[in-house]
Structures are given as structure tokens and as C-alpha cells.
N, C-alpha and C positions, 0 to 999 in steps of 0.2 A: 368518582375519585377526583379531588382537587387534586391540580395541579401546583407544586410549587414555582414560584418565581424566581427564577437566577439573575443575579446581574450579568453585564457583559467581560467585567474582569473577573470575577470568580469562573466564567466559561472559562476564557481566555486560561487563566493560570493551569484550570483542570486538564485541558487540549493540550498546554504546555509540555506538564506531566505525563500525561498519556503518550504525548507526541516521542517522548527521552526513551521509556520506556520500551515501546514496541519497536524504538531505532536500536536500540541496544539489544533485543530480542533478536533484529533482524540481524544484525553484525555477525551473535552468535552462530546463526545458521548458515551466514554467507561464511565464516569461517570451516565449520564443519563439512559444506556441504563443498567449500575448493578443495580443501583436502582431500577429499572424497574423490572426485571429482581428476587431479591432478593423476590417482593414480591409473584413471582411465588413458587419460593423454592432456595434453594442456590445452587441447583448442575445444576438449570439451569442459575442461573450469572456466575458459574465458567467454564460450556459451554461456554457462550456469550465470556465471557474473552479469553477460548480459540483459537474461531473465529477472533475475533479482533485480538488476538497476531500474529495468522497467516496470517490475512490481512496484516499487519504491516511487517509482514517477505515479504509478496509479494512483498510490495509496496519497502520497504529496496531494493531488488532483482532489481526490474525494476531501481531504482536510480543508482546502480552501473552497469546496464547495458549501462544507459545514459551516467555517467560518462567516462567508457569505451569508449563507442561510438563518445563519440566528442572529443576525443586526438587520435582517429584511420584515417590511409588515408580511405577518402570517397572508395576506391574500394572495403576495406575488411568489413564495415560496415557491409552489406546485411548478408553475410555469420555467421559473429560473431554473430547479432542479432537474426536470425533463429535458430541457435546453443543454445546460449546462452537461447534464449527462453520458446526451446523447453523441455532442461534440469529442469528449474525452474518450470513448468506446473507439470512436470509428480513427481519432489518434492513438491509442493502445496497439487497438488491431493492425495499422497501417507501419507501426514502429517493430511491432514484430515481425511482418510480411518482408518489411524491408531486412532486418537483420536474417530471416533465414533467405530469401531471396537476393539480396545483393550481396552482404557479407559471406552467406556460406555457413553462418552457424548451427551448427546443431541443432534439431528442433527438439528432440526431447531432453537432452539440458537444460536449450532456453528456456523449454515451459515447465520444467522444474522449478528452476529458480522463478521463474514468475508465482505459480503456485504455488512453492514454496515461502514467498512474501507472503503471501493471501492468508495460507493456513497459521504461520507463525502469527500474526496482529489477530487474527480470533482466535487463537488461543488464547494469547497473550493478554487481549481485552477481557475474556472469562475471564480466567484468574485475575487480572484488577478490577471485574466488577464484583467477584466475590469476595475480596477483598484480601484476597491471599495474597502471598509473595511467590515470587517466582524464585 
């Protein structure tokens, strides 16, 4: 199977698009899921919120990994990737440690709204790669 060639602006505008898209996705959920959420108590919305925000830093993270990755020669990719990775895992983990350990948040809120970022942008990504609308 050949591979097709993309330019770097035609990436760029696609990540663009996809970038609006799965932020508006996630909006939706972070709406729904305070609501939700508020009628528990408010310190567990401002939990959920927390999770979500740091979904949102994940997922930012993985976007300028990509970014990175497709203006790099194919040989240093692998290396950069694993690096870069492995750096952002152990900041993920260390930002949640800290919100339920120093803050006091919630922990299964938090990891709601974290997971619940994760799950909304694959979905979200299906349906724009099938080419549906949401």
C-alpha cells in the first residue's frame, strides 16, 4: 500500500479542525457532566472539572507531540516519541497525585472527568474519521 504525501499546511489546517471539534465535544461533556455532578455537591463538580482540565492538558500534550512528529525526519521520530511520552505520563500522574493528595479532591470525579476527556475525543475522532457529523 502506498502511502500518500501530505503537506505540512494541509496537516496543520486538518489538526486545526479536528483540534475545534473535539474542544467543542469536550465542552459539551464538561457541561453535562457539572450539572450532573453539582447535584452531588459542588466539591465534587469542581473535582470533575479538575479531571477534565487535566484530560484537556493530556490531550494538548499528545497534539504537540504530533505536531512535532510530522516536521521530524522519520528516523528521530521513535526516540522523540518514547521521550517525549514518557515525560508527560509521569506529569499527568504527578498533577493528579497532587490534586487528590494536597487539594482533597475527589478521586473518582477526578478520574471521571479525566476519562471522560479520553472517551469523548475517541469517539469524537470515529465519527470524524467516518466522516459523519456529530
Amino acid at each position: 500500500m502506498l502511502l500518500k504525501s501530505v503537506s505540512m499546511n494541509t496537516a496543520a489546517s486538518s489538526l486545526s479542525s479536528v483540534t475545534l471539534k473535539v474542544g467543542l465535544a469536550n465542552l459539551v461533556i464538561w457541561l453535562v457532566g457539572f450539572a450532573a455532578c453539582v447535584t452531588i455537591g459542588l466539591w465534587v463538580a469542581f473535582s470533575f472539572t479538575a479531571g477534565l482540565v487535566t484530560g484537556i492538558l493530556n490531550l494538548y500534550l499528545y497534539l504537540r507531540m504530533v505536531r512535532k512528529g510530522i516536521s521530524m525526519p522519520i528516523e528521530s521520530v521513535a526516540g522523540f516519541i518514547g521521550g517525549v511520552y514518557f515525560v508527560k505520563f509521569l506529569l499527568i500522574i504527578t498533577i493528579l497525585a497532587l490534586f487528590i493528595w494536597k487539594l482533597k479532591l475527589t478521586p473518582w470525579a477526578l478520574l471521571l472527568g479525566f476519562v471522560g476527556t479520553i472517551m469523548t475525543t475517541i469517539v469524537t475522532l470515529v465519527f470524524i474519521s467516518r466522516g459523519e457529523t456529530i
